[in-house]
C-alpha positions in Angstrom: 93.0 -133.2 -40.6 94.2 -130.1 -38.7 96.5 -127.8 -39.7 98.1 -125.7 -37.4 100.3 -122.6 -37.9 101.6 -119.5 -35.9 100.7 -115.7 -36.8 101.6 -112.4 -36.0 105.6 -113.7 -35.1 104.3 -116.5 -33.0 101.7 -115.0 -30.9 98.8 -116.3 -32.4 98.7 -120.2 -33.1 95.8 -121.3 -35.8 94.1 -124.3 -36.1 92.0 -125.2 -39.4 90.1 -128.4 -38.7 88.4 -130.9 -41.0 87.1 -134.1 -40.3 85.7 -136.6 -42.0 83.8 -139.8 -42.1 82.8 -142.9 -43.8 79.2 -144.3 -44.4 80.3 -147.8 -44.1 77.0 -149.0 -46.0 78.4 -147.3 -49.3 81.7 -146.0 -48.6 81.2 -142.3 -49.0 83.0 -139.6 -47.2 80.9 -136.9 -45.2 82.1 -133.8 -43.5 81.7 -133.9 -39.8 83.7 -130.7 -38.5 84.6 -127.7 -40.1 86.5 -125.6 -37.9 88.8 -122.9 -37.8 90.5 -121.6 -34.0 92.5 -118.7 -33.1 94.2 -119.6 -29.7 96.0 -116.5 -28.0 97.6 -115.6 -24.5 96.1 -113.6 -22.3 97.8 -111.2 -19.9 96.2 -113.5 -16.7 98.6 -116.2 -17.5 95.3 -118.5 -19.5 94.8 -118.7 -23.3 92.2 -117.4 -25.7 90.6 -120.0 -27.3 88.1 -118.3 -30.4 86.7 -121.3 -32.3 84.3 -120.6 -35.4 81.8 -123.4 -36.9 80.9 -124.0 -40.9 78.0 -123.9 -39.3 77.9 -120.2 -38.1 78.3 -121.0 -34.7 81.4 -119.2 -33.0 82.7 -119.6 -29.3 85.3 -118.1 -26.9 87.0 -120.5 -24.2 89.8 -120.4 -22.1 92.5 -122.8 -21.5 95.7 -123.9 -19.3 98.5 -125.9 -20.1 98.1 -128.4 -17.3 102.2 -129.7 -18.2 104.6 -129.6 -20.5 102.4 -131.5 -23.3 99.1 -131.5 -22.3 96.3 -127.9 -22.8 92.9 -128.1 -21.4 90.6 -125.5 -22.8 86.8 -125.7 -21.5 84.0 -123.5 -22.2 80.0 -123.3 -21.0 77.0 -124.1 -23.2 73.7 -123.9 -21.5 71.6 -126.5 -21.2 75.1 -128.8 -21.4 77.2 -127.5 -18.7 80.6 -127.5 -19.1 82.6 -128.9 -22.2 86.1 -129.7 -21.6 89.1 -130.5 -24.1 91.9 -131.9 -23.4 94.9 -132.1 -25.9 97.9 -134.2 -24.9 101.1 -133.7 -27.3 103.7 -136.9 -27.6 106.3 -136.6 -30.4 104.3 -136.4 -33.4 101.3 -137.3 -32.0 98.2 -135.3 -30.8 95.4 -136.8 -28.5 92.5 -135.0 -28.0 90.0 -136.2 -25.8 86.5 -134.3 -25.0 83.8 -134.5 -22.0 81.3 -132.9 -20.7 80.4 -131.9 -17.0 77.0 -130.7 -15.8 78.2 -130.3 -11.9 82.1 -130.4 -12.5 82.7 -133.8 -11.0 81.0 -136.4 -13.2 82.4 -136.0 -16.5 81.0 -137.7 -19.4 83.3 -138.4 -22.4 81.6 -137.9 -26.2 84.4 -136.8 -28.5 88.2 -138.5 -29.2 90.6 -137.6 -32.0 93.8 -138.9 -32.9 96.6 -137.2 -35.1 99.7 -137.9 -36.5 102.1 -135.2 -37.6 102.5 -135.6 -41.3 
């Protein structure tokens, strides 16, 4: 579940994430992601992307809108490479795909999450 809202007269957009999932050997729900994300313009003509963890961990990427409905945001972790994010916006629908890069041509997907508007 994310839920998404604009600050400061529409300048800022937030995003409070929480995801869930199920053991299937007993039915119980688990968090998986705890998130909360600040996303601003900056005056270069990219996006702020400030993203802070439940689990302390914090990060600041940048992103593009690439068209009309579709933002990339990517960031560098050592060790990884780069991590890229890519949201695609269809109606009431929000696709967001993630993959990671350790030369910037290979890219290797590990994360996918679908929403509907509610």
């Amino acid at each position: 579940m994310e839920n998404i809202g604009w600050k400061a007269g529409g300048l800022l957009m937030t995003i409070d994430g929480m995801g869930t999932a199920r053991n299937p050997s007993n039915g119980k729900e688990r968090s998986v992601h705890n998130a909360f994300t600040v996303v601003s313009y900056d005056r270069a003509g990219g996006y702020r992307w400030e993203a802070y963890l439940s689990t302390g961990q914090s990060t600041v990427a940048h992103g593009h809108l690439e068209s009309a409905n579709t933002f990339v945001w990517e960031m560098e972790i050592p060790q990884m490479g780069t991590m890229r994010y890519t949201i695609k916006i269809n109606g009431n629908k929000w696709d967001e795909t993630g993959a990671r890069s350790t030369n910037g041509k290979k890219w290797i997907p590990f994360f996918g999450m679908a929403l509907t508007r509610q």
